[in-house]
N, CA, C and O atoms as a DFTB+ gen file, in Angstrom:
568 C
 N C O
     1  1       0.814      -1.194       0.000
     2  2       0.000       0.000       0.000
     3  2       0.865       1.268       0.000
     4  3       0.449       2.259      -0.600
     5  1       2.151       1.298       0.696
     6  2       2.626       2.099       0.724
     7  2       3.361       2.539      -0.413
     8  3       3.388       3.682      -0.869
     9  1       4.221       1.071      -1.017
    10  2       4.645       1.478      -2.597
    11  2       3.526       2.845      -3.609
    12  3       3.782       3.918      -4.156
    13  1       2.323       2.041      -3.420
    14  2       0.985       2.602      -4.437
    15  2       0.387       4.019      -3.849
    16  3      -0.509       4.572      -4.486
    17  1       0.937       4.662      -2.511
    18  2       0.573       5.945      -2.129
    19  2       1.860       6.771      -2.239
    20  3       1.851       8.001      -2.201
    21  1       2.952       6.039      -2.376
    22  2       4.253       7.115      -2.816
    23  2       4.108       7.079      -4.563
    24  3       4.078       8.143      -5.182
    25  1       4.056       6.269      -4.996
    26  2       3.796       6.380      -6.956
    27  2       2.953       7.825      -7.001
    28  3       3.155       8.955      -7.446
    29  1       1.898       7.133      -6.287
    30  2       0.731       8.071      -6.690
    31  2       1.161       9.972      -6.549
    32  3       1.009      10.930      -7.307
    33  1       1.827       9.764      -4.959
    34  2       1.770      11.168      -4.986
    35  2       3.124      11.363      -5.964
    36  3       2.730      11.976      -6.956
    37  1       4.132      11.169      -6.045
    38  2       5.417      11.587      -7.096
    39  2       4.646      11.715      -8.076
    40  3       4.590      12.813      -8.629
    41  1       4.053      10.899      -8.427
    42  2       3.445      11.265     -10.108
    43  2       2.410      12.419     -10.417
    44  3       2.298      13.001     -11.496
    45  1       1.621      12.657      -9.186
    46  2       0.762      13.495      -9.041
    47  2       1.042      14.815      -8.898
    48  3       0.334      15.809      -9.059
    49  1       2.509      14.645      -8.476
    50  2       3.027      16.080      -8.113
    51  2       3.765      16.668      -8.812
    52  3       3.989      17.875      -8.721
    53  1       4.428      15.647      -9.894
    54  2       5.346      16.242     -10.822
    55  2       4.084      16.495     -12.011
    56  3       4.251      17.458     -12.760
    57  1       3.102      15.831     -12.155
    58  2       2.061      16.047     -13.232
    59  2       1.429      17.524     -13.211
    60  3       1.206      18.139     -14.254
    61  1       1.079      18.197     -11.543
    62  2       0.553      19.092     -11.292
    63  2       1.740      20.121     -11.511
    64  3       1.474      21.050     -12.273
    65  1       3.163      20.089     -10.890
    66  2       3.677      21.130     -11.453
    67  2       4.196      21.697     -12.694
    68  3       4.499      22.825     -13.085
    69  1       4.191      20.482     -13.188
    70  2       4.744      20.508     -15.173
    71  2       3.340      21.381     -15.567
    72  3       3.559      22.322     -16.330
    73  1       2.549      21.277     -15.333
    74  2       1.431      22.065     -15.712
    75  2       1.189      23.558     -15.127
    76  3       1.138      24.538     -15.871
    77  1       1.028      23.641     -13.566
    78  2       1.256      24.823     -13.460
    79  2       2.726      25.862     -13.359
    80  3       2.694      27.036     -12.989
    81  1       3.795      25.219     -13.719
    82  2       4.844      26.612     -13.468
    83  2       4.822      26.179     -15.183
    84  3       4.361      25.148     -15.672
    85  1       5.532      27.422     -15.942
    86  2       6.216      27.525     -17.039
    87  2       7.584      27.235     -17.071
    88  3       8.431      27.356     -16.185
    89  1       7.691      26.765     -18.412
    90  2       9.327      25.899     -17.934
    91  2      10.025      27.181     -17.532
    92  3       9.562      28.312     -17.675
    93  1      11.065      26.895     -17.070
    94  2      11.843      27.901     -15.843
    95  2      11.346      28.917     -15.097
    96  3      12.046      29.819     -14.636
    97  1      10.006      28.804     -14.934
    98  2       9.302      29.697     -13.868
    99  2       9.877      29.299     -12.069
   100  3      10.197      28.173     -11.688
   101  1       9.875      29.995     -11.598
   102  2      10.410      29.466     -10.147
   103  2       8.687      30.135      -9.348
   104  3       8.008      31.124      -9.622
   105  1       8.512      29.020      -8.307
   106  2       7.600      29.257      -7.465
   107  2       7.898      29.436      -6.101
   108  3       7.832      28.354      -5.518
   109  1       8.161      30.253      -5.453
   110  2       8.473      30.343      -3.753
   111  2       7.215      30.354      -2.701
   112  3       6.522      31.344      -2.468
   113  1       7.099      29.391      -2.265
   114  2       6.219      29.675      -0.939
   115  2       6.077      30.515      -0.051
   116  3       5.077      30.790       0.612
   117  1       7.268      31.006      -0.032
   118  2       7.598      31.840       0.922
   119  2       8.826      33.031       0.551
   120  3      10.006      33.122       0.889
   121  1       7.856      33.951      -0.381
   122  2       8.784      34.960      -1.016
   123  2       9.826      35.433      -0.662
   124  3      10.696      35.700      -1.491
   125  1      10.054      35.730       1.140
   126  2      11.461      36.318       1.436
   127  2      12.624      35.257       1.614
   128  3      13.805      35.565       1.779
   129  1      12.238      34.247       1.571
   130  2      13.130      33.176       1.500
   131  2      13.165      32.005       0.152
   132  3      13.299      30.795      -0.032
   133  1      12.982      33.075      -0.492
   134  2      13.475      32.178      -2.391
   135  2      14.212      31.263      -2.271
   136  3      13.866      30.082      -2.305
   137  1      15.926      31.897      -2.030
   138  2      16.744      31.465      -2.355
   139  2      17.325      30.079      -1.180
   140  3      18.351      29.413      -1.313
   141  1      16.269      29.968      -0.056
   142  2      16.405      29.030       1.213
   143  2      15.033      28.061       0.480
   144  3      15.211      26.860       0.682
   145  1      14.114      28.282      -0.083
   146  2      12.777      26.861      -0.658
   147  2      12.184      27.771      -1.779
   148  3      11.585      28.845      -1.715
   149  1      12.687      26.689      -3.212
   150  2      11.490      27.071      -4.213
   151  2      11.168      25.991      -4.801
   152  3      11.673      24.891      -4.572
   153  1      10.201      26.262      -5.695
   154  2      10.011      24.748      -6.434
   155  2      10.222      25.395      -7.908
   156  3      10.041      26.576      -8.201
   157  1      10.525      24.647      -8.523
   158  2      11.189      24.968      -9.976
   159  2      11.371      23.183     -10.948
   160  3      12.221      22.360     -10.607
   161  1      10.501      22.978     -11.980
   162  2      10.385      21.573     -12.562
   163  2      12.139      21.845     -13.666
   164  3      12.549      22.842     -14.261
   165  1      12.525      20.940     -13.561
   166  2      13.955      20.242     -14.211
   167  2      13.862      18.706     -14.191
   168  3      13.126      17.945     -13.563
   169  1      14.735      18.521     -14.982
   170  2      15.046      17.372     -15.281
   171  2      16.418      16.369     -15.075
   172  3      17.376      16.928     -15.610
   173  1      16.693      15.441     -14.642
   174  2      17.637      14.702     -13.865
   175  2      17.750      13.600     -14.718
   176  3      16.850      12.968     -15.272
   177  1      18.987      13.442     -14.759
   178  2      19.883      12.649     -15.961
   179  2      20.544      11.428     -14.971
   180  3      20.567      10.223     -15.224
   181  1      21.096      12.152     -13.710
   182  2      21.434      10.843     -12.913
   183  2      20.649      10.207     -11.944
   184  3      19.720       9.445     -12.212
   185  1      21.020      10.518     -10.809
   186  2      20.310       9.416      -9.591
   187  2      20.362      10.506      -8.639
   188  3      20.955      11.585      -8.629
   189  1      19.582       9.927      -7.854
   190  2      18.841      11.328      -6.489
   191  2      19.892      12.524      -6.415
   192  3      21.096      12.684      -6.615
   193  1      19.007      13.129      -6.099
   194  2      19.765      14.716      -5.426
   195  2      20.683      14.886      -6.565
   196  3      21.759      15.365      -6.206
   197  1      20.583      14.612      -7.992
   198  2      21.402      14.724      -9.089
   199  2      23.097      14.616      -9.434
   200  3      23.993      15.149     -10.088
   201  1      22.784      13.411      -8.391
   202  2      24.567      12.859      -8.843
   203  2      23.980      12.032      -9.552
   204  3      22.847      11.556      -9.615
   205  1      25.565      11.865     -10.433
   206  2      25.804      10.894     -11.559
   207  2      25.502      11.226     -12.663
   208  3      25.235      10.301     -13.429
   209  1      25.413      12.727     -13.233
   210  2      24.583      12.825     -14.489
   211  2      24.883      12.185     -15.403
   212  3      25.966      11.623     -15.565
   213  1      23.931      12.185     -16.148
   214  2      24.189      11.119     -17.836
   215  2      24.326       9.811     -17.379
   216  3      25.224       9.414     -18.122
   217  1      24.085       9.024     -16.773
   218  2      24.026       7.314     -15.852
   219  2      22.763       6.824     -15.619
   220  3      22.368       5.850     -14.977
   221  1      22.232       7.625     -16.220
   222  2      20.306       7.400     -16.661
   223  2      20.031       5.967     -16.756
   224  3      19.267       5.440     -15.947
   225  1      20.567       5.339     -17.632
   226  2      19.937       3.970     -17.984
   227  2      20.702       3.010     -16.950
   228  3      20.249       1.930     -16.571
   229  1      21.560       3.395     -16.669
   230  2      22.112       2.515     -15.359
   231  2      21.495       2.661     -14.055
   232  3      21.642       1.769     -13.218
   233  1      20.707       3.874     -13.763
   234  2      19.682       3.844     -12.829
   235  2      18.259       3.101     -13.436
   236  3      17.451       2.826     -12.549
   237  1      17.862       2.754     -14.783
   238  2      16.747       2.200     -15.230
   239  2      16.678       0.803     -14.675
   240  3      15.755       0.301     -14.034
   241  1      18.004       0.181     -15.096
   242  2      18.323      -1.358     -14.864
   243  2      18.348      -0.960     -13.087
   244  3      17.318      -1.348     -12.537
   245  1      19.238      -0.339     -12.245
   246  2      19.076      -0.061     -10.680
   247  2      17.272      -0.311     -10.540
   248  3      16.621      -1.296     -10.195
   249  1      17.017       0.561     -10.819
   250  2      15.296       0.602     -10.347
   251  2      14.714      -0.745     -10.423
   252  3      14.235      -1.340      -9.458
   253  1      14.812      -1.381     -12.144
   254  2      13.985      -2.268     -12.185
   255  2      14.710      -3.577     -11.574
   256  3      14.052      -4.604     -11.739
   257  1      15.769      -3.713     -10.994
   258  2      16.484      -4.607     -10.048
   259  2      16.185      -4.632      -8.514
   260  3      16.200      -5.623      -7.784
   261  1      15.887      -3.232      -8.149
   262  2      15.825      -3.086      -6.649
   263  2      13.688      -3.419      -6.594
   264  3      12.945      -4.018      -5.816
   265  1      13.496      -2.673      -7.809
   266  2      12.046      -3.293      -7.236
   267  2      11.490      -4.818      -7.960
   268  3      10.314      -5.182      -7.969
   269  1      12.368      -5.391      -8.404
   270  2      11.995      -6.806      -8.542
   271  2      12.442      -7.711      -7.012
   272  3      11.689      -8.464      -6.394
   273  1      13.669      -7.416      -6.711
   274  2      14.117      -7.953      -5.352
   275  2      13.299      -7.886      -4.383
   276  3      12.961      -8.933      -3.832
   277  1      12.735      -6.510      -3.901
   278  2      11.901      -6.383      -3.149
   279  2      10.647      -6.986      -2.853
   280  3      10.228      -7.509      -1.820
   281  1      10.093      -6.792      -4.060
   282  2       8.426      -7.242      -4.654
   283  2       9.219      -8.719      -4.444
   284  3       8.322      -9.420      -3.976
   285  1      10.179      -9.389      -4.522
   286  2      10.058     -11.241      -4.278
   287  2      10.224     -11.244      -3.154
   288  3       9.645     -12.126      -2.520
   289  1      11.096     -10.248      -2.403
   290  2      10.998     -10.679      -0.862
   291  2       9.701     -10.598      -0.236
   292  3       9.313     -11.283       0.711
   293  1       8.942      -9.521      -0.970
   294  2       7.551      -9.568       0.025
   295  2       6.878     -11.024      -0.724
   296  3       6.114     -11.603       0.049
   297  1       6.980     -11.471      -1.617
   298  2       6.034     -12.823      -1.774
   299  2       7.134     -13.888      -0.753
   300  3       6.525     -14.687      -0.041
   301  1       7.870     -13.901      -0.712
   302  2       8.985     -14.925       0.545
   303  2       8.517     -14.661       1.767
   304  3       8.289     -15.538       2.601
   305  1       8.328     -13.305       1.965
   306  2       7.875     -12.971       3.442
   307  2       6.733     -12.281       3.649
   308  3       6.798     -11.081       3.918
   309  1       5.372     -13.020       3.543
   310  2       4.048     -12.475       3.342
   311  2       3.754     -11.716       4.491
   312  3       2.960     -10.775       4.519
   313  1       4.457     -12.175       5.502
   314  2       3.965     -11.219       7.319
   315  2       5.022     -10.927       7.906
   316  3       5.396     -11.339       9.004
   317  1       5.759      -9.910       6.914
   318  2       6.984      -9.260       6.997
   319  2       6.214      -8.017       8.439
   320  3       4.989      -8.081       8.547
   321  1       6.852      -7.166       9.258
   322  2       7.047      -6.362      10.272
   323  2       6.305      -4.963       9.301
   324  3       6.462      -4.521       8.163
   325  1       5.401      -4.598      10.555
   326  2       4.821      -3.107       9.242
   327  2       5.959      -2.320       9.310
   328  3       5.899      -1.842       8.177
   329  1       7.049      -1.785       9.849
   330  2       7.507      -0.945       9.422
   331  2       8.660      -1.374       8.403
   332  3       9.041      -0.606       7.519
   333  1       9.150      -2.558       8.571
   334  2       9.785      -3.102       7.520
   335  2       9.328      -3.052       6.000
   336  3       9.993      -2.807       4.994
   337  1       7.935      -3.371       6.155
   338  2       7.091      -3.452       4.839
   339  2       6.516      -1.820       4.764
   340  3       5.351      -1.814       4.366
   341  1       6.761      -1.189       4.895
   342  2       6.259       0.741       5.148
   343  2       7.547       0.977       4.087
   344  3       7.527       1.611       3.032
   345  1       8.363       0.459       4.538
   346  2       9.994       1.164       4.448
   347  2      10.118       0.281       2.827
   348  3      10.144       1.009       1.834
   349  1      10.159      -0.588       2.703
   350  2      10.254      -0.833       1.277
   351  2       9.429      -0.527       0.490
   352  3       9.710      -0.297      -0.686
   353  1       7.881      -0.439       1.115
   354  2       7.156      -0.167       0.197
   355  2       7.583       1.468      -0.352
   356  3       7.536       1.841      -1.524
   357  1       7.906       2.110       0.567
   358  2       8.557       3.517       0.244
   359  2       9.366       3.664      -1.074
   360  3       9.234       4.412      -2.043
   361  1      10.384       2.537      -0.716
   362  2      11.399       2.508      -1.473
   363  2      10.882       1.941      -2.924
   364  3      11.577       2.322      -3.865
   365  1       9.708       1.042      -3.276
   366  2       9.269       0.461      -4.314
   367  2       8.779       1.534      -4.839
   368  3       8.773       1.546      -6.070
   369  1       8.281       2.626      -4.195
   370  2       7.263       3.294      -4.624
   371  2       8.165       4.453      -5.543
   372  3       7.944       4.590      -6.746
   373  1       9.106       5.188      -4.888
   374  2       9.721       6.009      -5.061
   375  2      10.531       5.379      -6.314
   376  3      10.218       5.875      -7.396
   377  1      11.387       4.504      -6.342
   378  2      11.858       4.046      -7.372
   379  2      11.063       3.644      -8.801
   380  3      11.586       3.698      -9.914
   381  1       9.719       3.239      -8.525
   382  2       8.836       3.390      -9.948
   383  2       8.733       4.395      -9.999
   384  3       9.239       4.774     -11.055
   385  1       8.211       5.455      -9.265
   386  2       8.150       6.989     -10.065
   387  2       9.469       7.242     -10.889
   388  3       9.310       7.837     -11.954
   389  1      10.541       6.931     -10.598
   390  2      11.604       7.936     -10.948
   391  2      11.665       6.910     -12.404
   392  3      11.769       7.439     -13.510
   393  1      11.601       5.704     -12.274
   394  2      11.841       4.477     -13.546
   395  2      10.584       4.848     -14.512
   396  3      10.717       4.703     -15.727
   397  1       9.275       5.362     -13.921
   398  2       8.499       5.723     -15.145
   399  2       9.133       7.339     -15.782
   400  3       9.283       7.507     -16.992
   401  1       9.397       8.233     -14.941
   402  2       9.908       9.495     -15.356
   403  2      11.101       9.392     -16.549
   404  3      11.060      10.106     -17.551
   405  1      12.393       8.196     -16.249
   406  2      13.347       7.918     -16.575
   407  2      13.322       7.318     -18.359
   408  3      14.088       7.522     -19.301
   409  1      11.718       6.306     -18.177
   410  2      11.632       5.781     -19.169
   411  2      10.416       6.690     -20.228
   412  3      10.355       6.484     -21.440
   413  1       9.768       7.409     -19.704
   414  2       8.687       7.664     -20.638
   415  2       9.515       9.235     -20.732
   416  3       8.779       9.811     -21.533
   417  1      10.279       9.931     -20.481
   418  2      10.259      11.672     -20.509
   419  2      12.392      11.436     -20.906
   420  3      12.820      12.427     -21.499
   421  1      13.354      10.483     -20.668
   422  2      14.778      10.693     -20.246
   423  2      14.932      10.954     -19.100
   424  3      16.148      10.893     -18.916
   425  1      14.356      11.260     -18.026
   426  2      15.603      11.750     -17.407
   427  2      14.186      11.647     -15.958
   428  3      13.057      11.515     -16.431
   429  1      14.234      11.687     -14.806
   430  2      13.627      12.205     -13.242
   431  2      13.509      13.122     -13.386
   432  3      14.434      13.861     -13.721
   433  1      11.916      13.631     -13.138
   434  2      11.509      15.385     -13.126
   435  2      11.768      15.575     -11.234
   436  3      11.345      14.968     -10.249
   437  1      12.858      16.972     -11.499
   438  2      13.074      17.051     -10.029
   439  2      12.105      18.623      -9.912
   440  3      11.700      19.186     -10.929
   441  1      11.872      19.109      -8.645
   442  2      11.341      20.257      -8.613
   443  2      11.420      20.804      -7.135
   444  3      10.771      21.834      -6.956
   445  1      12.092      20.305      -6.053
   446  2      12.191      20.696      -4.759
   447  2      13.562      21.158      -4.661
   448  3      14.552      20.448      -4.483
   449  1      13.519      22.543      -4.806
   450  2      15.017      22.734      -3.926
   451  2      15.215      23.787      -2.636
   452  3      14.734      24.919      -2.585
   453  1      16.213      23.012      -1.385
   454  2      16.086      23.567      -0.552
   455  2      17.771      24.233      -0.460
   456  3      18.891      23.729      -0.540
   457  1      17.334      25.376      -0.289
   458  2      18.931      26.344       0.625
   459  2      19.995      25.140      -0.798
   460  3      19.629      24.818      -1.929
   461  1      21.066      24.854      -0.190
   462  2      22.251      24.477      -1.523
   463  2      22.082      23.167      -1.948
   464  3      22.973      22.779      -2.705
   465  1      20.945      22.132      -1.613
   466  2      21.065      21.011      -1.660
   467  2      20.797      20.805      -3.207
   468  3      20.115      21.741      -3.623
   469  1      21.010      20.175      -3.886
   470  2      20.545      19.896      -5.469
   471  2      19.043      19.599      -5.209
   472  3      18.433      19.339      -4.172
   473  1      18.662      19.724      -6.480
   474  2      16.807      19.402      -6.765
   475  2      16.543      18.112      -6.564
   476  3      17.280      17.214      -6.972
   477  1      15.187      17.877      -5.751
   478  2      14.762      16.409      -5.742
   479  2      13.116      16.483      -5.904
   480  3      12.335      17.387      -6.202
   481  1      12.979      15.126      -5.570
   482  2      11.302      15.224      -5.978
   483  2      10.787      14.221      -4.848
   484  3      11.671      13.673      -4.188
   485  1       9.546      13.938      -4.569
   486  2       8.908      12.948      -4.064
   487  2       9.324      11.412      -3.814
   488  3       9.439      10.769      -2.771
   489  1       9.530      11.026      -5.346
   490  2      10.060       9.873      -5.274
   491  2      11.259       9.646      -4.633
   492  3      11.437       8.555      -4.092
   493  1      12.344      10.734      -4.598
   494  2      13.816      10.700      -3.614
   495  2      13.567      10.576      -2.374
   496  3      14.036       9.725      -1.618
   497  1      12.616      11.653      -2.054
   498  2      12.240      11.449      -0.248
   499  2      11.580       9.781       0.408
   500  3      11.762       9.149       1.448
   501  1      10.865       9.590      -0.691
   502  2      10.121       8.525      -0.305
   503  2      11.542       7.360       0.002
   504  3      11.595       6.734       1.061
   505  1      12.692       7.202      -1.158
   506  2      13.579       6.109      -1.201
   507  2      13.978       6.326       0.010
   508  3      13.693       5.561       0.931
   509  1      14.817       7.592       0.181
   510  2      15.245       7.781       1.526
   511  2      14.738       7.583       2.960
   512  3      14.992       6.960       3.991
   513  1      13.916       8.427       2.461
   514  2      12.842       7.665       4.273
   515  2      12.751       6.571       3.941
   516  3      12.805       6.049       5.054
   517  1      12.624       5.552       3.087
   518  2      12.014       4.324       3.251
   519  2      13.575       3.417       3.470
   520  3      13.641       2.244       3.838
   521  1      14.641       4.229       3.169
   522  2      15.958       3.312       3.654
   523  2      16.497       4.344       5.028
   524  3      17.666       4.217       5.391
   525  1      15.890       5.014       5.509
   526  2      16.231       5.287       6.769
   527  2      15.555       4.618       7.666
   528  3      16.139       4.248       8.685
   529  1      14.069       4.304       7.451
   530  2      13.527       3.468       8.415
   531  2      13.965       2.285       8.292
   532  3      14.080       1.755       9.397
   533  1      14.231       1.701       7.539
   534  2      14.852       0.403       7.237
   535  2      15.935       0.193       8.133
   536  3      15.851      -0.912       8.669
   537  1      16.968       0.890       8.502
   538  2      17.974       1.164       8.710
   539  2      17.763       1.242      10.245
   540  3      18.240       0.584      11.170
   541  1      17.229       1.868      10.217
   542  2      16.575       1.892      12.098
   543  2      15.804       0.824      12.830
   544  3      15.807       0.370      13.974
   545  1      15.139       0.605      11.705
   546  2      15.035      -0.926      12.097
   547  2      15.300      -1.931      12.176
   548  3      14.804      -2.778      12.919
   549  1      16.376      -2.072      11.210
   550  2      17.038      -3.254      11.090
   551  2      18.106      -2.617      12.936
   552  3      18.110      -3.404      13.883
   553  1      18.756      -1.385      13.052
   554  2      19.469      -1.085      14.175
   555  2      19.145      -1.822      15.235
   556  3      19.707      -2.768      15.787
   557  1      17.766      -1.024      15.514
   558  2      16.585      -1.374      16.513
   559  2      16.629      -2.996      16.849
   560  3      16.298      -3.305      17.993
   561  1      16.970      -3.938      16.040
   562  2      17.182      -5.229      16.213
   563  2      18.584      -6.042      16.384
   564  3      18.761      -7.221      16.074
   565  1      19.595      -5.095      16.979
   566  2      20.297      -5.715      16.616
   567  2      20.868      -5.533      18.361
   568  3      21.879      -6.121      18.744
């Protein structure tokens, strides 16, 4: 469930802003602080937070590797731990957005940027949280 509510919103959100900003329009939430949060739609050639540019199709094969692995571990482990299964599903989720972006457009539509960090999108946050909880949980057990 969680894979299918991170797709949904990455896709939903890069769909809604490709439509409302104009290409290189910048949008600030919060006008006196532009240059600390805007949203601005671009396009990403490598892998999160835009390392690796031009390594596109080597993140295609990444994606469709990490969410085949996954998707078999959950049929291996049908009553896997919810936050275990939260946390990949994150990670399934986030990684099809970026593998449909990758395959139907070239490249991950990014559009979040904060203060100096490079542009990201939905689907990045989702991987990340979903391998930070992972990570804490797997800790948490050890």
């Amino acid at each position: 469930m969680c894979s299918v509510l991170a797709l949904a919103a990455d896709q939903g959100s890069k769909v809604l802003l490709r439509h409302a900003l104009p290409d290189g329009a910048v949008w600030a939430p919060f006008p006196h602080a532009e240059a600390w949060l805007n949203l601005r739609v671009g396009a990403n050639t490598g892998a999160a937070f835009g390392l690796f540019q031009g390594a596109g199709a080597v993140f295609v094969w990444a994606a469709v590797l990490a969410i085949v692995c996954i998707v078999g571990l959950y049929l291996r482990r049908p009553t896997m731990a919810a936050p275990m299964a939260a946390a990949l599903g994150l990670i399934v989720g986030g990684a099809a957005g970026n593998l449909l972006d990758r395959v139907r457009l070239g490249g991950a539509v990014d559009f979040i940027r904060i203060g100096p960090l490079p542009a990201f999108n939905l689907a990045d946050v989702c991987i990340v949280a979903g391998a930070a909880v992972l990570a804490a949980w797997q800790a948490r057990k050890r």
